[in-house]
N, C-alpha and C positions, 0 to 999 in steps of 0.2 A: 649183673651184680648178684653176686651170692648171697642167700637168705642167710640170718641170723644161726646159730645153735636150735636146735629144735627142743632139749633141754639144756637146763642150766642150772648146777648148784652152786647158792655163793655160802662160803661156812666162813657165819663170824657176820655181827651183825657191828655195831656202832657206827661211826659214820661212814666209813669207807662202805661198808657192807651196804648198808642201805642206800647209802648216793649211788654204787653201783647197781642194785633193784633198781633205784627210783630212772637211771639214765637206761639201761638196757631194755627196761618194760617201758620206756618212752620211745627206743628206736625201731622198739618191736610192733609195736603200734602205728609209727608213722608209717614202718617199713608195710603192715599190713594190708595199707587202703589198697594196693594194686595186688594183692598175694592171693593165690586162690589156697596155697598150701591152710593147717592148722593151724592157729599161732605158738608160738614155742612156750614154753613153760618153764618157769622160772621159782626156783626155791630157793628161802633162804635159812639156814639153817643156824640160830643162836644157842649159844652155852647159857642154862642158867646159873651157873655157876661162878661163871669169868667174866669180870668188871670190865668196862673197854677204859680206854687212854681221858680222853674225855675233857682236856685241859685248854686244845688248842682252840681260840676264840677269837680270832681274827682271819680275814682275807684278804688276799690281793682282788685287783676288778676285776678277775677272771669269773670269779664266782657269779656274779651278772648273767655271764652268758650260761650258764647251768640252768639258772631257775628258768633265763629266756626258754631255751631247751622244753625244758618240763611244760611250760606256760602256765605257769606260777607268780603270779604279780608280788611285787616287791611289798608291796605293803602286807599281803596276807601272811608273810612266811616270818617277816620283820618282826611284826606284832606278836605272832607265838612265841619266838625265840630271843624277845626281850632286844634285840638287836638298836645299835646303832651306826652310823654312818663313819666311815673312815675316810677321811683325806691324805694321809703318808702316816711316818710313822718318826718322831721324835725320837733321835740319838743325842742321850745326854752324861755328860760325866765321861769320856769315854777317850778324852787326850787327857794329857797331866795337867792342861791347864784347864781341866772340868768343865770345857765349850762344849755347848750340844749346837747340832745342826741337824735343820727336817729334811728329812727323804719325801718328796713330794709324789703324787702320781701326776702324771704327765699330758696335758690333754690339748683340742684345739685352739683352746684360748691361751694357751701359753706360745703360739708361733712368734708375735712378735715379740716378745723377752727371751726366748731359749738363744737367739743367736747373741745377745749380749750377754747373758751368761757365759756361753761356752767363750766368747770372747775375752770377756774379762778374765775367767778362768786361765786362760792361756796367756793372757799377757803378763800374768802373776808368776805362771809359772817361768816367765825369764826376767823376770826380775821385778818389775813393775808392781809399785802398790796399787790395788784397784780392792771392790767388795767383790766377796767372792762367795757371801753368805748366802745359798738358793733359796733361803726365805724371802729375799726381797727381790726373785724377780720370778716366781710361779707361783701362779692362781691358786692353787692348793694348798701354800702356807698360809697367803691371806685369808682364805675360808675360813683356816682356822684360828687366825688372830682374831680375826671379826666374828668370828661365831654362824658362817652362814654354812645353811645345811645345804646338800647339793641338790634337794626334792624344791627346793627355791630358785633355781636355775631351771630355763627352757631346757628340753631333751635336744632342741636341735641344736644346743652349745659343744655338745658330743663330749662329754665333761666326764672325765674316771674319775672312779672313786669306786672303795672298797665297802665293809663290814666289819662292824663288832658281833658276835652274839656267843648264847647258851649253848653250849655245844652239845651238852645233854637233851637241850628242848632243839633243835636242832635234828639231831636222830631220832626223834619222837615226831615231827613232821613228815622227815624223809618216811617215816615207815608208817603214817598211817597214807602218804601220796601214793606211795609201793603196794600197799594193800588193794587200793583202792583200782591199781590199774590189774590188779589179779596176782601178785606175787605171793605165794603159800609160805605164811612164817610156821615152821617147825622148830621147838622145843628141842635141846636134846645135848649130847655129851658123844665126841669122835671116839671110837675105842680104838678102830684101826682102818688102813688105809691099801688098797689091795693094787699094787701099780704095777706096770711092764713098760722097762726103761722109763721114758720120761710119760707114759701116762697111765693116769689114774682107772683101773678095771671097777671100781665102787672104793663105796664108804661104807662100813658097820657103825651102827650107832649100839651106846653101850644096854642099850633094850635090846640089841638083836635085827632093829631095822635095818636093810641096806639099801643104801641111795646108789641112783646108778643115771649118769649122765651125759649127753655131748660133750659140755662145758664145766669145767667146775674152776671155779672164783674163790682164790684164797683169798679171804677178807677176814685171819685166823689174829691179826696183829704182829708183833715182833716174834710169838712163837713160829709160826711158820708154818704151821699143821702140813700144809701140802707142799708147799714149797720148799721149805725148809730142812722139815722133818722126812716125810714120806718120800720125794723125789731127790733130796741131797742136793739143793742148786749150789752152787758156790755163791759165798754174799764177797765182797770189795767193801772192806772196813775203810774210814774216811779217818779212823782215830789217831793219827800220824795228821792228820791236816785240822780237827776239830776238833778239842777236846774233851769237851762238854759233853756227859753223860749220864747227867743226874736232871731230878729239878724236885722241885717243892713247890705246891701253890695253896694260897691262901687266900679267901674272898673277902671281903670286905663293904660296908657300906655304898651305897652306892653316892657318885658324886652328887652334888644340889642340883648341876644343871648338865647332865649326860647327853644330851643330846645336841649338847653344845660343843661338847670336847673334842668332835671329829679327829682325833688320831689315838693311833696306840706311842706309847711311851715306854721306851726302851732305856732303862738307867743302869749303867757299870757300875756293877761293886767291887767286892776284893778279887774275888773266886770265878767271875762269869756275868752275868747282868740279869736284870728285873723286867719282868713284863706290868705293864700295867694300862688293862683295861674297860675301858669306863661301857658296862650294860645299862639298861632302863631302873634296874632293879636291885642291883650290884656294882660293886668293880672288881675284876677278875686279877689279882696279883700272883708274880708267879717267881719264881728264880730259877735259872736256868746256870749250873756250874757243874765243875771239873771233879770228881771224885777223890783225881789224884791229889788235888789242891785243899779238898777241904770234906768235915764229914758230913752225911744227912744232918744230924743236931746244931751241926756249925753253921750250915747253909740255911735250916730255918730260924734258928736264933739271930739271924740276920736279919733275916728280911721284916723278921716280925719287931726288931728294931727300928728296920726302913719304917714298917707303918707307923708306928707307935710314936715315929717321931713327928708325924702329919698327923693323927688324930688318934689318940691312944681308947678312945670308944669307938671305932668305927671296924676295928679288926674283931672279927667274929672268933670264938672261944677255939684256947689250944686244941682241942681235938679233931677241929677241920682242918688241921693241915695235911695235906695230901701228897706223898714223897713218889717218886716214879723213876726209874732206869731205863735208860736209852743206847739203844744199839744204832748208832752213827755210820751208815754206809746205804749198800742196795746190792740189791744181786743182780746178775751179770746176763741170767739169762730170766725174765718175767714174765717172760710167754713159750712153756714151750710143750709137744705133744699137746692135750686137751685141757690142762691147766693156765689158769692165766693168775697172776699174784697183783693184788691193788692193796695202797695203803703203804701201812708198816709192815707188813706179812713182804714187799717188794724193797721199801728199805725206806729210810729216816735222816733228814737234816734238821736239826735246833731249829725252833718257829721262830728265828731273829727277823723273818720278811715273813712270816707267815705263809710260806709255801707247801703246807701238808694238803689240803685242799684243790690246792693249782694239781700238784702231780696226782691224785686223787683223779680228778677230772678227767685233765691232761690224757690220763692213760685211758681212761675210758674212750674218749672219744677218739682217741687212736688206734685204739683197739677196733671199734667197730668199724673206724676208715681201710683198716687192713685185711679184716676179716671178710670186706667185702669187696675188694679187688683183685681177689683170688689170683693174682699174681703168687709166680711158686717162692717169690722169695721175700714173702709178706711178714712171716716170723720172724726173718732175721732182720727186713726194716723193722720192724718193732724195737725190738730189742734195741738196737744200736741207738735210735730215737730216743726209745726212754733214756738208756745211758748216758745219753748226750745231754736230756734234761736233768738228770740228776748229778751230772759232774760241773755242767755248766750254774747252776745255783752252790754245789759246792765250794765252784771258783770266787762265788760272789759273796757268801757268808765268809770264806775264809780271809778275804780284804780287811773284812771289820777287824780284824785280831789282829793281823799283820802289820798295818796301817797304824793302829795305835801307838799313841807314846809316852801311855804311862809303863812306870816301872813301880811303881809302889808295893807290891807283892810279888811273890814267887812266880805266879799264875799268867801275871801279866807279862813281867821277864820272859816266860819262854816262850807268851805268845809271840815274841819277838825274835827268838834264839833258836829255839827249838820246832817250832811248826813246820813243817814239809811245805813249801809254797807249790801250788800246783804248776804247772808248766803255761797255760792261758796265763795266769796272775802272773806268774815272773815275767812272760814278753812281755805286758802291760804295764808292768813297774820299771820294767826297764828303758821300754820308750817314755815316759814318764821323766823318770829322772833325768833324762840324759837331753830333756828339753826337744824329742824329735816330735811329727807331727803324729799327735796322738790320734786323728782324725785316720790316717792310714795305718796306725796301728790296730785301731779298731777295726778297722775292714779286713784287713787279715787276718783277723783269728774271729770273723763274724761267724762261721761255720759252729765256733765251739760256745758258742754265747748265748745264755738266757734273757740277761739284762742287757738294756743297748746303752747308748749313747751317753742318755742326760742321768740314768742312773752310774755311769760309772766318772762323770765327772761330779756328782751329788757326792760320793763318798771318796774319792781323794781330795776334793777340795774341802769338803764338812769333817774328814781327819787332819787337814791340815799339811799336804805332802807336798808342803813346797820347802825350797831353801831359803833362807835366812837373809838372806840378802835383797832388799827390795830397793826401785830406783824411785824415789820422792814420795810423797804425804797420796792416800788413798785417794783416789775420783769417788765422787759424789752422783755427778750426774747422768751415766748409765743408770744408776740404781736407782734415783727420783724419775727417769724418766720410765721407769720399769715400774714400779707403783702405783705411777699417775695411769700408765695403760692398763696393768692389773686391774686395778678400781673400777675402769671404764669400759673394760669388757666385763665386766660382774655386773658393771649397773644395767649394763643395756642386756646380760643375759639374765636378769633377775626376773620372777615371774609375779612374785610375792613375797612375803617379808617372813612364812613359815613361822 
């Protein structure tokens, strides 16, 4: 097994930058206990200057296994970063008939209801009235009708679930963890960048320092500094498939009972849709829209109407709102020569699943699987892996817009007209419609897939993609008898009442 980089610059600090510290000076460590080598050394080099992103406040359960990683217990990192618990994430407003349906996370105690789901799902889809609502037959919505936190459930229930938090206290963790295990934070501003072909010979900083190392870690943002800029990579724009490239977020008051709320809520408006989620401290609201559809002034005089129309004291004064531009794609090659790109510096989907984090990770820890298999053709698995993760959550943000049926604006219209559907999504819409067995279409195109199963039956039936035609008055009793089990695997997984 090939040791780690012996040095390592990551330039660009916020949370990319530092969750990369924080994982690499973790691997470097465990890698240490048998190493007689020195340990490598890792720097991480921030702009005082440039603000980071700093908006995105949700996760998927991937994140779990990160702090696992670190061995960082949930309660310490929770408590700094104001954090609360997530169960899925509420899609509302988002057909013309303004039904929302939860996107649940998926765990052992949903075995015995997920096959009557997908069941009814499918009998709906030839005609048959059944419910097809996956609130009423996974543990994860009831959690969150009832209010139960998942720290109330035994661990051996194996029960996912996500995060809310601070994403700013957040990077303020990550880098006093990073400090701690020996990571040198340097101060400082790139002036220029000195490469041959695809790698990096140094960095000049604009004092005259030059940095010079094995490894060096774009963690620059959507600028690019090394990837972008210095090395030329080609980026794959997504904006033919997403269109979404603005956002505004504004915070607000925090709920009465935050810790209650376990999901994030996702609400369609004219232009694109609203985040909205509930911290200890706060709630983080956001708007996420099209440019082409509407302007910054348009997109926050909205949203700040969204609030105002739930509690016209709870929105914190015009001046916080906070406008931001989004480059929608990824670049094609994120590892190549001695530079490796993580974050938005590698490329960018809309947080509508909160997956900036996941690929965040994701790449880390594949990065290091590669780097140490010293197989000759470990760069280009990289490469094609990341690609795969980021065309395959492509595939699955792009459903939400496609899938919809509202036409009430421009925005929405051509999310319907005009969107490029990827090639995954169209075989999937097409066995779909056409009533074949969607169970083998899924297995076929599993290669190109992020989301599996019960997430892609969660959002055509919670959009509503059936035909019109159904055979007799809705069943009842799949869905009581899906409650009554939901219930009683919660009671018998409860540990306390939290």
């Amino acid at each position: 097994m090939k040791a780690l980089p012996q040095d390592i610059v990551i330039v660009g600090g916020g949370t990319a930058g530092w969750m990369s510290a924080c994982y690499l000076a973790r691997a470097i460590e465990l890698n240490q206990a048998n190493a007689k080598a020195p340990a490598p050394q890792i720097t991480l080099l921030e702009s005082a200057d440039i603000s980071t992103v700093g908006v995105g406040e949700g996760s998927t359960p991937y994140l779990r296994f990160f702090f696992d990683y670190l061995g960082v217990t949930e309660s310490a990192w929770m408590q700094h970063c104001n954090a609360t618990y997530k169960m899925g994430i509420s899609f509302e407003k988002w057909t013309s008939a303004g039904d929302s349906y939860f996107h649940p996370f998926f765990s052992a105690l949903d075995m015995s209801t997920a096959d009557m789901y997908f069941n009814a799902v499918n009998r709906r889809r030839h005609g048959h009235a059944e419910d097809v609502n996956p609130s009423h037959y996974f543990t994860a919505a009831h959690m969150v009708n009832e209010g139960i936190s998942p720290q109330t459930i035994s661990s051996s229930a194996n029960l996912d679930y996500a995060y809310h938090f601070d994403a700013g206290l957040l990077g303020d963790f990550l880098k006093k963890y990073a400090k701690q295990k020996g990571v040198s934070h340097k101060i400082g501003t790139v002036q220029s960048v000195a490469t041959t072909g695809q790698r990096i010979n140094h960095i000049v900083l604009s004092d005259g320092e030059i940095l010079n190392a094995e490894l060096f870690v774009d963690c620059s943002g959507f600028r690019g500094l090394l990837g972008k800029q210095a090395l030329a990579r080609p980026f794959s724009s997504y904006a033919d498939t997403l269109f979404n490239d603005a956002a505004v977020a504004i915070p607000s008051a925090a709920l009465a009972k935050p810790t209650k709320a376990l999901q994030t809520r996702s609400i369609a408006l004219k232009h694109g849709w609203q985040w909205h989620i509930p911290l200890t401290n706060r709630t983080g609201n956001g708007y996420v829209y099209s440019s082409a559809f509407c302007t910054a002034s348009q997109a926050e005089d909205e949203l700040r109407q969204q609030l105002t129309q739930h509690d016209s004291s709870a929105v914190i004064p015009q001046q916080d709102a906070r406008h931001l531009t989004m480059q929608v794609g990824r670049l094609s090659e994120h590892w190549q020569g001695n530079c490796l790109c993580i974050g938005l510096s590698q490329g960018f989907i809309e947080p509508l699943e909160a997956t900036a984090l996941l690929l965040v990770q994701y790449a880390l820890h594949h990065f290091v699987d590669c780097w140490q298999s010293e197989s000759a053709q470990r760069i280009s698995h990289y490469n094609t892996e990341m690609n795969r993760m980021f065309d395959g959550i492509r595939d699955y943000i792009a459903a939400h817009y496609y899938l919809t049926t509202r036409t009430d604006t421009p925005y929405w219209k051509a999310c319907q007209s005009e969107l490029v559907v990827p090639d995954t999504l169209a075989y999937l819409l097409e066995a779909w419609d056409k009533g074949a067995d969607f169970e083998q279409a899924l297995n076929e195109v599993d290669n190109k897939l992020v989301y599996l199963r019960p997430s892609w039956y969660c959002i055509f039936a919670g959009m509503q993609r059936f035909s019109s035609i159904t055979n007799g008055t809705a069943r009842t009793l799949d869905n009581t008898q899906a409650l009554n089990i939901m219930a009683q695997s919660i009671n018998n997984a409860r540990i306390s009442e939290g």
